[in-house]
Backbone bond lengths (Angstrom), bond angles and torsions (degrees), N, CA, C in turn:
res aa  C-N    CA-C-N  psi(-1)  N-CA   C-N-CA  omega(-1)  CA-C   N-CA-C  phi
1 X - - - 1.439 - - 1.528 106.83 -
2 X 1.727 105.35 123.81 1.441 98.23 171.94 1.396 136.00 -88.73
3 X 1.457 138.20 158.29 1.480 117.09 171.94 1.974 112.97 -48.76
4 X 1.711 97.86 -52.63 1.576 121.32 -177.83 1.760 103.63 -29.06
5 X 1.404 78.84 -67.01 2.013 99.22 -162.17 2.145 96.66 -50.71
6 X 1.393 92.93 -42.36 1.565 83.25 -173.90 1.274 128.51 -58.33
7 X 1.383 108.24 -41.65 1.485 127.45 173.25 1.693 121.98 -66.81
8 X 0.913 103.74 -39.09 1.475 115.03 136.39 1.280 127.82 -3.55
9 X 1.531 99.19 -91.93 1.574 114.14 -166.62 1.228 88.52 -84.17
10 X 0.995 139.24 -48.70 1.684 127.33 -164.14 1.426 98.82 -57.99
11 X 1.096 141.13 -46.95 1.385 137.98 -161.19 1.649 93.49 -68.20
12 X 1.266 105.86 -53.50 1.805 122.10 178.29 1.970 106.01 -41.57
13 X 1.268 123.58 -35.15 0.956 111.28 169.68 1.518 125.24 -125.01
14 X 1.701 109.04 53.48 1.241 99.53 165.06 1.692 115.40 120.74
15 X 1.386 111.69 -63.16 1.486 133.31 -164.69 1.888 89.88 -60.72
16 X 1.736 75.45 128.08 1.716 80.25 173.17 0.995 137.57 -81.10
17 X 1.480 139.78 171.32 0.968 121.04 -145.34 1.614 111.39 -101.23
18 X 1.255 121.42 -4.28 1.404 112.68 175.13 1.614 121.29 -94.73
19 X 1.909 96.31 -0.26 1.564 114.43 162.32 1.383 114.96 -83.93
20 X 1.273 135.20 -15.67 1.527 148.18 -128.87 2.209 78.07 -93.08
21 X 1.342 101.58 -45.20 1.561 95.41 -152.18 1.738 104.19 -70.03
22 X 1.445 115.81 -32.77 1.013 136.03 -170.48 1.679 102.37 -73.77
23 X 1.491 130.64 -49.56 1.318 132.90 170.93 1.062 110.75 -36.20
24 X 1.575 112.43 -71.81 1.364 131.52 -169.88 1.671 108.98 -52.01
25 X 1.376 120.65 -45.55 1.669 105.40 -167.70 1.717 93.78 -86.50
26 X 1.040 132.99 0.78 1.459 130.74 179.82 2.225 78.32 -83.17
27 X 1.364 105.02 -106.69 1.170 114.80 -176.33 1.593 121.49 -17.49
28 X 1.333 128.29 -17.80 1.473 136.43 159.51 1.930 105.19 -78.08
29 X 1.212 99.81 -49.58 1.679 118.80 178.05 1.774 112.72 -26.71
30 X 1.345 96.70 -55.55 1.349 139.16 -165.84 1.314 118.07 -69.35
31 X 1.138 104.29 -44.14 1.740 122.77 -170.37 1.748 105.39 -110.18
32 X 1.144 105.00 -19.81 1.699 120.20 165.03 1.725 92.11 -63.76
33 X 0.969 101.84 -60.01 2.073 106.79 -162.69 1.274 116.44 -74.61
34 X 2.014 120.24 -11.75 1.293 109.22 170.91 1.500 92.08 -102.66
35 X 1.428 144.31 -25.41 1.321 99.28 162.38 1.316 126.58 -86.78
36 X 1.034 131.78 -11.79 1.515 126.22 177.44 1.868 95.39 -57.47
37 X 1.303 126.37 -18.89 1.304 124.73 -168.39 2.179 109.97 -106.80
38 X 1.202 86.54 -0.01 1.630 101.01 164.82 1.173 107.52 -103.84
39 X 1.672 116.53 -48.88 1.359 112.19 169.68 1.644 125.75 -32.91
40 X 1.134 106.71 -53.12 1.578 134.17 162.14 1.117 108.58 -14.73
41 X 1.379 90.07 -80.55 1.627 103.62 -156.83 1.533 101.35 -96.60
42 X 1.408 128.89 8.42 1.529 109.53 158.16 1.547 106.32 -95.50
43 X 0.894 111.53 -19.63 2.046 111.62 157.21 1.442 130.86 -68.79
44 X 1.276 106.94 -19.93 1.673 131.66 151.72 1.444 115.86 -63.64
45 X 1.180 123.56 -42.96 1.218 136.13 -158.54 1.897 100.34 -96.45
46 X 1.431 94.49 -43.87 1.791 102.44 -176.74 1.599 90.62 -72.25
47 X 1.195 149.89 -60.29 1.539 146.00 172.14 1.251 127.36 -33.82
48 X 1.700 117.05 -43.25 1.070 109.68 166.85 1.843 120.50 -101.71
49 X 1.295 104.22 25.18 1.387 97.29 159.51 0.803 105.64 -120.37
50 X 1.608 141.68 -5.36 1.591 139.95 157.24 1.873 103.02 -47.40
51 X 1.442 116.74 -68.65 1.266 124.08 175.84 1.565 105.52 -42.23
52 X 1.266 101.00 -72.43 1.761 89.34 -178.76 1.722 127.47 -60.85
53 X 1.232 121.98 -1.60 1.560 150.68 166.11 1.777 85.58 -65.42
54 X 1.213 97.20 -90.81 1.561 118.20 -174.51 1.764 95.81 -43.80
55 X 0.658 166.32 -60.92 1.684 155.97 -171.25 1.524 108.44 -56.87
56 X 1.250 96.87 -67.33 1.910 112.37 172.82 1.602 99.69 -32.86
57 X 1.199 121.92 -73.13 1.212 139.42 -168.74 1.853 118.31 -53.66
58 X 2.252 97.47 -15.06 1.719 98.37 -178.08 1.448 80.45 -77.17
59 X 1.419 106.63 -51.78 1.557 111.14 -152.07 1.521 125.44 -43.28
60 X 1.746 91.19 -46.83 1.886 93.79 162.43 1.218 133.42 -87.06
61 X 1.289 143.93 -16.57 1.595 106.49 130.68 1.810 136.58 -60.26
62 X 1.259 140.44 2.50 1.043 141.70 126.70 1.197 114.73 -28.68
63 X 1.049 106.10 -88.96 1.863 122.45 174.42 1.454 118.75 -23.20
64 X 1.302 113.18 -58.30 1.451 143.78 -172.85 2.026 93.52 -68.09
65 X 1.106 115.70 -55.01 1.517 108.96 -178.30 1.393 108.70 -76.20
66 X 1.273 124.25 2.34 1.422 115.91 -162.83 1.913 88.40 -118.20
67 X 1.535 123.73 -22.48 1.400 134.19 163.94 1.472 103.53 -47.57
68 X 1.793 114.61 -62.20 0.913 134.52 -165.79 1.531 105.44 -48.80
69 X 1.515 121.31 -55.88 1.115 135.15 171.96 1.640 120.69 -22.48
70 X 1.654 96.62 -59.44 1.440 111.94 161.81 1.484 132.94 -41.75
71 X 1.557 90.12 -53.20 1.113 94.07 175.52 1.796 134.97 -52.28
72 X 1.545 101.53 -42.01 1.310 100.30 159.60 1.584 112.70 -75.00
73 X 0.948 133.26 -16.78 1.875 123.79 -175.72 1.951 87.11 -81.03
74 X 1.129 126.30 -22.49 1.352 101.31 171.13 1.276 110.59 -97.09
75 X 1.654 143.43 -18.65 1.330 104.49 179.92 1.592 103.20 -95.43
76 X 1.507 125.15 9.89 1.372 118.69 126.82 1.101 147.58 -13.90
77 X 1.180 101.98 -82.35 1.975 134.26 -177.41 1.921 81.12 -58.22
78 X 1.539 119.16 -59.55 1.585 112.61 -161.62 1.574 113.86 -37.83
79 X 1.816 81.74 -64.76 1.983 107.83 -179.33 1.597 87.82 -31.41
80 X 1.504 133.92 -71.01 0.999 135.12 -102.17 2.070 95.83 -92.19
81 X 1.665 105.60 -32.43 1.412 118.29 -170.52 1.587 84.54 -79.42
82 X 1.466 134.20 -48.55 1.627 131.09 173.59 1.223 100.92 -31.58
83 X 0.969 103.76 -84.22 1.971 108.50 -163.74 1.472 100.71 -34.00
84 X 1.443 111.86 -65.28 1.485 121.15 -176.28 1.727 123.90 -16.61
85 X 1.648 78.38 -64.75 1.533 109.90 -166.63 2.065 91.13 -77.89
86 X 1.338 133.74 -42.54 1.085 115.34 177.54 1.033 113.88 -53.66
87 X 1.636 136.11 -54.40 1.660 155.78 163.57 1.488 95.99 -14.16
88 X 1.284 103.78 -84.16 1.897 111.27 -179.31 1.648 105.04 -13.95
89 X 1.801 96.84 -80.61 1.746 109.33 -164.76 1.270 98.52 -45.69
90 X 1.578 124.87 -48.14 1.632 101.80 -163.52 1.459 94.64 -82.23
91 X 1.295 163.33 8.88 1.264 159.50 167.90 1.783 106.34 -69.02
92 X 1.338 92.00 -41.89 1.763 103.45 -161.38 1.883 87.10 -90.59
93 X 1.148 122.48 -54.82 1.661 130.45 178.69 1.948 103.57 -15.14
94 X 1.830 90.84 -65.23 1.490 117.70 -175.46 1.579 105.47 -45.81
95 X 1.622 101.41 -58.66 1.206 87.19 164.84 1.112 172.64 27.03
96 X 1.399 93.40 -102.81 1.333 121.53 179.63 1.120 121.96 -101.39
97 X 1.718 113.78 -14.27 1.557 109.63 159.66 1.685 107.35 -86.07
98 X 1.243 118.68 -15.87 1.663 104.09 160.92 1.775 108.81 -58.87
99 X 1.185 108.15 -35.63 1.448 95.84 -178.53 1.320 118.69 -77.09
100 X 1.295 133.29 19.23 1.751 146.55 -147.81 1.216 117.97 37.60
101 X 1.239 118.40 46.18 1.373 112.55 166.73 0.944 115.15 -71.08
102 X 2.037 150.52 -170.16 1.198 128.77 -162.77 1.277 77.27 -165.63
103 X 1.390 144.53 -15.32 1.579 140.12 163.83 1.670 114.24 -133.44
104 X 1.160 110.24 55.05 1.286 94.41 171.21 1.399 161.17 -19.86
105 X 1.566 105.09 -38.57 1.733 136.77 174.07 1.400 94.23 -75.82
106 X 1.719 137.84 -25.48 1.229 108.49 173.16 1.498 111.02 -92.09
107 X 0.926 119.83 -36.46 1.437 116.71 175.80 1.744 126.04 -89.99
108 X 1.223 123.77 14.85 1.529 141.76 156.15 1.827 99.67 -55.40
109 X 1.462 111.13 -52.62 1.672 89.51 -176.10 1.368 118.58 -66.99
110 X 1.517 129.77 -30.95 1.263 118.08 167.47 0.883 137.02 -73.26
111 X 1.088 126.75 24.43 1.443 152.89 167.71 1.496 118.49 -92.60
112 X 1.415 115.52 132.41 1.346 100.89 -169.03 2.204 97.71 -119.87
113 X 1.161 83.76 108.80 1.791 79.76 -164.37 1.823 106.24 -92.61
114 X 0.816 105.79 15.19 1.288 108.88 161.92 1.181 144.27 -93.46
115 X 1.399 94.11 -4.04 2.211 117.54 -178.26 1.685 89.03 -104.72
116 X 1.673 123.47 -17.56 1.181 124.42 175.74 1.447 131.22 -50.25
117 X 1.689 138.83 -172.86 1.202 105.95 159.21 1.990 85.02 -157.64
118 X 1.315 114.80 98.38 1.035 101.77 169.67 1.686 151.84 -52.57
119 X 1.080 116.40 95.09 1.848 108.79 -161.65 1.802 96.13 -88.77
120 X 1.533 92.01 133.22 1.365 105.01 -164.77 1.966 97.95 -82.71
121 X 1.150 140.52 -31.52 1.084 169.16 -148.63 1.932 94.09 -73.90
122 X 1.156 80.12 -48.27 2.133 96.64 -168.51 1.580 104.81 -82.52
123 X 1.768 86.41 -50.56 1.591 108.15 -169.71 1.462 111.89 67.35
124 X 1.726 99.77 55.22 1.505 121.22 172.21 1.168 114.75 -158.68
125 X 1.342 134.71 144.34 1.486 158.41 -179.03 1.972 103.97 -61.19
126 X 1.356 99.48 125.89 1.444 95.83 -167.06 1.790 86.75 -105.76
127 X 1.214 108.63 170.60 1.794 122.97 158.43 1.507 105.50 63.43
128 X 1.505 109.00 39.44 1.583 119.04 178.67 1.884 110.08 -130.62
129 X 1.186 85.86 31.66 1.803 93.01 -161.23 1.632 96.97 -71.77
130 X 1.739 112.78 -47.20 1.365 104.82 -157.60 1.525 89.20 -92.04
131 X 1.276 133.50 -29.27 1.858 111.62 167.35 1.208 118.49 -51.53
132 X 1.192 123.94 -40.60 1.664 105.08 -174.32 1.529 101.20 -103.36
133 X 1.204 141.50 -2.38 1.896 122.61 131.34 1.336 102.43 -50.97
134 X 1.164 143.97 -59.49 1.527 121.27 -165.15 1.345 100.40 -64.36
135 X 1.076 124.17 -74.45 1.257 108.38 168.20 1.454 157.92 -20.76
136 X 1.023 131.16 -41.27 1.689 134.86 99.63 1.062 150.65 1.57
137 X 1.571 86.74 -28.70 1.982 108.74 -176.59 1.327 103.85 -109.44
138 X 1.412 117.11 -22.11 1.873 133.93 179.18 1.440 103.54 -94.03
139 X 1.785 119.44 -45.00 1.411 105.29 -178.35 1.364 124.29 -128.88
140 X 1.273 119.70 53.14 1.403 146.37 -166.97 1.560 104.86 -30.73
141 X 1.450 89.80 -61.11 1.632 89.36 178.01 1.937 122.53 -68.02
142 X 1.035 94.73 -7.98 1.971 83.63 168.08 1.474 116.72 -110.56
143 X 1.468 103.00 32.83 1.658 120.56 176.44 1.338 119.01 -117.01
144 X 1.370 154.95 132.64 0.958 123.50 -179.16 1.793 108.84 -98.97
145 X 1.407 121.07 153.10 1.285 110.39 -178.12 1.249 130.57 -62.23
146 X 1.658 103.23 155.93 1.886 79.02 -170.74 1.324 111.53 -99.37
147 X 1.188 118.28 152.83 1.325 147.87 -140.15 1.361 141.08 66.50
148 X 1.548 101.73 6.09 1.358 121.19 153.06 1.478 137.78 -48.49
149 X 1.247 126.88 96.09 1.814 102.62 -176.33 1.478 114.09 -88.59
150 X 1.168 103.87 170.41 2.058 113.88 -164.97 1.235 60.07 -106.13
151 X 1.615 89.90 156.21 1.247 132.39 171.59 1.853 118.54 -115.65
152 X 1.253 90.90 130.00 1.716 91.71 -159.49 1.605 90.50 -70.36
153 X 1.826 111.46 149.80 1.166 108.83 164.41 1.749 127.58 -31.99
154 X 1.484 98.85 -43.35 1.567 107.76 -149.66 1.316 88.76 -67.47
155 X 1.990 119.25 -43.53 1.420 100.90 -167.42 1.728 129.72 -78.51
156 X 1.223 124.11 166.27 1.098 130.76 -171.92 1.607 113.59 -85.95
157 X 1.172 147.33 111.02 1.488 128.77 167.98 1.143 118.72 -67.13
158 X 1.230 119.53 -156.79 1.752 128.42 -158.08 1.864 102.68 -73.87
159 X 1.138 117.11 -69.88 1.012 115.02 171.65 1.320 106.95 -152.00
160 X 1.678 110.75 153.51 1.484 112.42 175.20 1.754 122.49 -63.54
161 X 1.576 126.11 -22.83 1.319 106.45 154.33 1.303 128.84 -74.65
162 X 1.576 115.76 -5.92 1.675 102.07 -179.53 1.241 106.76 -92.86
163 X 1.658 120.43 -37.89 2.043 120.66 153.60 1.547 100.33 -23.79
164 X 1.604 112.27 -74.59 1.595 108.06 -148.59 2.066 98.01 -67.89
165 X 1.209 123.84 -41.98 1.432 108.43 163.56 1.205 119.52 -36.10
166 X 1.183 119.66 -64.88 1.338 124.30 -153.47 1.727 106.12 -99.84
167 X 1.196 94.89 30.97 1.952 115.52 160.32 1.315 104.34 -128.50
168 X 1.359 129.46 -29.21 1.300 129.19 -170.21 2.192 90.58 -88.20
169 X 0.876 134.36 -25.46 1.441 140.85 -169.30 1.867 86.56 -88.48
170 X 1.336 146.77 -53.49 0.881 144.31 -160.07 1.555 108.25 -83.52
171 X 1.654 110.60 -27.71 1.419 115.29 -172.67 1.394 100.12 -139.99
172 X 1.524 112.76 76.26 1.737 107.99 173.34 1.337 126.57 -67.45
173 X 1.430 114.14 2.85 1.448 114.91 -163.01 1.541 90.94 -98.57
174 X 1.502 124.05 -2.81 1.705 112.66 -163.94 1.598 78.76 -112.44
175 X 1.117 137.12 13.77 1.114 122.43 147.83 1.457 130.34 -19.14
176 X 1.135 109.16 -73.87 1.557 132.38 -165.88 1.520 107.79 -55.67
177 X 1.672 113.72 -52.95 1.406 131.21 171.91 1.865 116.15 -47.37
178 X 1.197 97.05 -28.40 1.442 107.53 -167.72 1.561 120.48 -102.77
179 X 1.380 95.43 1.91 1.970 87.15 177.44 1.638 89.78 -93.58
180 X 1.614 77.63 149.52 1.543 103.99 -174.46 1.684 103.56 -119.61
């Protein structure tokens, strides 16, 4: 609001003119004191939401370090079902090469280890006798026979043409790969 503009219209409707000066600093007076009194209180208002800005703002980093917290208790808990669940496979792995299996990872899914009952004492799977006879009877060749012994890497067998025979008799399809 200007002094100009006021004097103006007041003159525009009437008010005389040796009242005109007196209107105007009343009517400036007036409107001076309600905003100086908004002013107030929007600096009241900007102060206490700075403080409450600033509180909000302790609370979430708190929060945020205490997220963080989580964050390691979950890739914890993860590590922790990993290991678990690795433990199992090599539990069941052992297994099944106690039973002569000769590839375990292929024949682990036909296995149903849940009718099983692991005894920690033996450190072998009990109540799996007639799955892996059937099994045996379906995959002959990823069993080794029984009374067969493995032969440790280090040792040597009889001779290297009766090995490569009697790999080529067990695996006729690597035939082809193997003539020399």
């Amino acid at each position: 609001m200007k002094r100009e503009d006021l004097k103006t219209r007041l003159a525009a409707v009437g008010v005389a003119e040796d009242k005109i000066g007196e209107v105007v600093d009343y009517i400036m007076g007036q409107n001076g004191a309600d905003i100086n009194a908004l002013k107030e209180e929007v600096l009241n208002l900007k102060n206490s939401n700075a403080a409450e800005l600033s509180a909000l703002q302790e609370e979430n980093k708190s929060l945020k370090s205490k997220v963080d917290g989580y964050k390691d208790y979950e890739d914890l808990k993860k590590f922790k079902e990993e290991t678990i669940e690795k433990a199992e496979t090599s539990k069941k792995v052992e297994f099944l090469k106690s039973q002569g299996c000769k590839h375990p990872d292929l024949i682990m899914s036909k296995v149903d280890f849940t009718k099983a009952k692991y005894d920690e004492e033996a450190k072998t799977y009990t109540g799996l006798d007639d799955c892996i006879t059937e099994l045996k009877g379906q995959y002959g060749d990823l069993f080794e026979e029984q009374g067969a012994q493995r032969i440790a890497p280090t040792q040597k067998s009889q001779s290297t043409d009766t090995f490569k025979e009697r790999y080529l008799a067990e695996h006729p399809e690597m035939a082809k790969f193997m003539q020399s």
